[in-house]
C-alpha positions in Angstrom: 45.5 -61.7 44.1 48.0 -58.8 42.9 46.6 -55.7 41.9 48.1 -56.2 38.4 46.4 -59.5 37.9 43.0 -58.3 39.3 43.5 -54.9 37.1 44.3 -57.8 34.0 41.3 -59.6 35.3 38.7 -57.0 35.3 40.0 -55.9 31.6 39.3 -59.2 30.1 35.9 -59.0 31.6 35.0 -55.7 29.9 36.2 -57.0 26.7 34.4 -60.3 27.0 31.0 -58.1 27.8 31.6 -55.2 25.1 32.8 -58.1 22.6 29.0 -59.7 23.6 27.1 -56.7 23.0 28.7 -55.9 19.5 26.5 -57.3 16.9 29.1 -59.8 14.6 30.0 -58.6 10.7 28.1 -60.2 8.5 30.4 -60.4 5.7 27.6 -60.7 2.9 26.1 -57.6 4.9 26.3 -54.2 2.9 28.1 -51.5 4.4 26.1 -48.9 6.5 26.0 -45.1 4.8 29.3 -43.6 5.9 31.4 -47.2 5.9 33.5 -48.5 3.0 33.3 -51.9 2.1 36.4 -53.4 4.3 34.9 -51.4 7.2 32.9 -53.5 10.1 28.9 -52.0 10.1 29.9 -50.5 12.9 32.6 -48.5 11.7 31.8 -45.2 10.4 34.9 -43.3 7.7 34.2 -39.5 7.1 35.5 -37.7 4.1 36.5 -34.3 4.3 39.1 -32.1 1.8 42.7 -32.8 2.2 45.9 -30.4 3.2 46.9 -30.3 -0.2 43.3 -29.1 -1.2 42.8 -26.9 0.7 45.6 -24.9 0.2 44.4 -25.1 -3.3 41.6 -23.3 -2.1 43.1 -21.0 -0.1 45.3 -19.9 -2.5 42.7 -19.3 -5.6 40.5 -17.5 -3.0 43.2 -15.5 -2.1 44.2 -14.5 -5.7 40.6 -13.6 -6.3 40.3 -11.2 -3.7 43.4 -9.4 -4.5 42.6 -8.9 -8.4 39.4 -7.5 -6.9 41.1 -5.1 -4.6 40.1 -6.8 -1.2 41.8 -7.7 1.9 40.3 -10.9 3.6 41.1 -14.1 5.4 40.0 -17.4 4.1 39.2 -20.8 6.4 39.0 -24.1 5.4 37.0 -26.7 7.5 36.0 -29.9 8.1 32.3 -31.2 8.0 32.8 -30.2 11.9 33.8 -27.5 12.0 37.9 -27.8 12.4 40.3 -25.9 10.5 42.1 -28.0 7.7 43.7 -24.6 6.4 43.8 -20.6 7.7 45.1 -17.8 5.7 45.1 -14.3 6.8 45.6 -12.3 3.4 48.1 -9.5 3.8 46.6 -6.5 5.3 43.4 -8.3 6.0 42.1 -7.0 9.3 42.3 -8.9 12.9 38.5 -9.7 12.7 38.7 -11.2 10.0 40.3 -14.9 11.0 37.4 -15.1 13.3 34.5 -14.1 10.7 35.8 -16.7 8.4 36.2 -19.7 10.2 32.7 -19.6 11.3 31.5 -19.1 8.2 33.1 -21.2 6.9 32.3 -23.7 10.2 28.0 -22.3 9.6 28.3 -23.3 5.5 29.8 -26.9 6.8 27.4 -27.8 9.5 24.3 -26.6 7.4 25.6 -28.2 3.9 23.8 -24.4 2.4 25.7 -21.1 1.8 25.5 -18.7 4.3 23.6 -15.9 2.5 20.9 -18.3 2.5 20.9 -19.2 5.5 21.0 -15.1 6.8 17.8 -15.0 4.9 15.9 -17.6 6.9 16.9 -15.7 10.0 13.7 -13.5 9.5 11.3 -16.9 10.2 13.9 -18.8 12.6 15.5 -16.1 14.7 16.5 -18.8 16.9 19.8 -19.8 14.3 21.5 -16.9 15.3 21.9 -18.2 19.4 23.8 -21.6 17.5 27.5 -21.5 19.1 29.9 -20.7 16.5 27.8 -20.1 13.6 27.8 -16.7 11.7 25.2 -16.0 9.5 26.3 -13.0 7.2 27.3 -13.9 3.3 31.0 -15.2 3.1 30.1 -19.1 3.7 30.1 -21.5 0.8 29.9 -25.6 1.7 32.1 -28.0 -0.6 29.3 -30.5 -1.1 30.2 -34.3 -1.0 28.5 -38.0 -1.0 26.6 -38.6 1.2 27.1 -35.2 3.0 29.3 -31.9 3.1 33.1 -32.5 3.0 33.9 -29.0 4.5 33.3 -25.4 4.3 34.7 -22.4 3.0 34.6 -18.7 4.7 35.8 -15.7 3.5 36.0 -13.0 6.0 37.3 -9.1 4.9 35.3 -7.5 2.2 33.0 -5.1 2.8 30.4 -6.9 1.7 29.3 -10.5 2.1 28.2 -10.9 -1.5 31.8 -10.1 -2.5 33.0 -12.5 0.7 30.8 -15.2 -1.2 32.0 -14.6 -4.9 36.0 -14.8 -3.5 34.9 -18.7 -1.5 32.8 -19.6 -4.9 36.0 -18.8 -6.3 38.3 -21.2 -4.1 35.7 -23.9 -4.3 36.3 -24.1 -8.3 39.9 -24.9 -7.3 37.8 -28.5 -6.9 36.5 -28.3 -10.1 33.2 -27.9 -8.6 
């Protein structure tokens, strides 16, 4: 037997016993949470803001800070965590890029504003050892069905009350 064929051989095999262990669609079956309804049950779709939105975002966060004076980066993520969009305003500092994309990332992952989530440091101490996360005010989460679409971080003011108010204003760019 040729390599090639025993390569093709053993291929077919793993297909025959993945294709066995997969349970069949049912078609009168509702989806699972997460599927849409010409999705297999198996098959999970996430939903997260697009480009196009969150530029939108970017952009109204961006104007916000500068009619207050301020000098910050936004970020944009997904529910995980990766950047859909990264702006560092003019003259916003090199820090800055950093700060906000893990806000931004913390707000996502948590589905809760990261000002709240600095407060509950003081009874879980243990948040603040999370990779990536960074839990100072800044952090806003664009809520979804069933679960966060993405997060918002705002990384430059001095304070994170006013890094909050500039990402509150970017997340009405949603309407929301």
């Amino acid at each position: 037997m040729s390599t090639r064929t025993t390569v093709c051989a053993l291929l077919l095999a793993a297909a025959a016993t993945v294709s066995s262990v997969l349970p069949a669609a049912a078609s009168d079956t509702p989806p699972a949470a997460g599927a849409s309804a010409t999705s297999p049950s198996w098959m999970y779709r996430d939903s997260h803001v697009s480009a196009p939105a969150a530029l939108k975002i970017a952009q109204r966060t961006l104007a916000a800070a500068k009619a207050a004076g301020q000098r910050v980066s936004v970020a944009i993520v997904d529910r995980n965590g990766t950047v859909i969009a990264q702006v560092r305003g003019d003259g916003a500092g090199p820090l800055t890029m950093e700060s906000a994309v893990r806000k931004a990332a913390t707000a996502a992952h948590f589905c809760t504003p990261t000002s709240v989530l600095a407060e509950r440091l003081a009874t879980n101490p243990g948040l603040r050892d999370l990779p990536g996360s960074l839990f100072l005010g800044g952090g806003v989460p664009v809520p979804g069905e069933p679960t966060c679409l993405a997060g918002i971080g705002v990384g430059g003011a001095p304070s994170g009350d006013q890094d909050e108010a500039f990402a509150r204003a970017g997340l009405s760019a949603l309407g929301k």
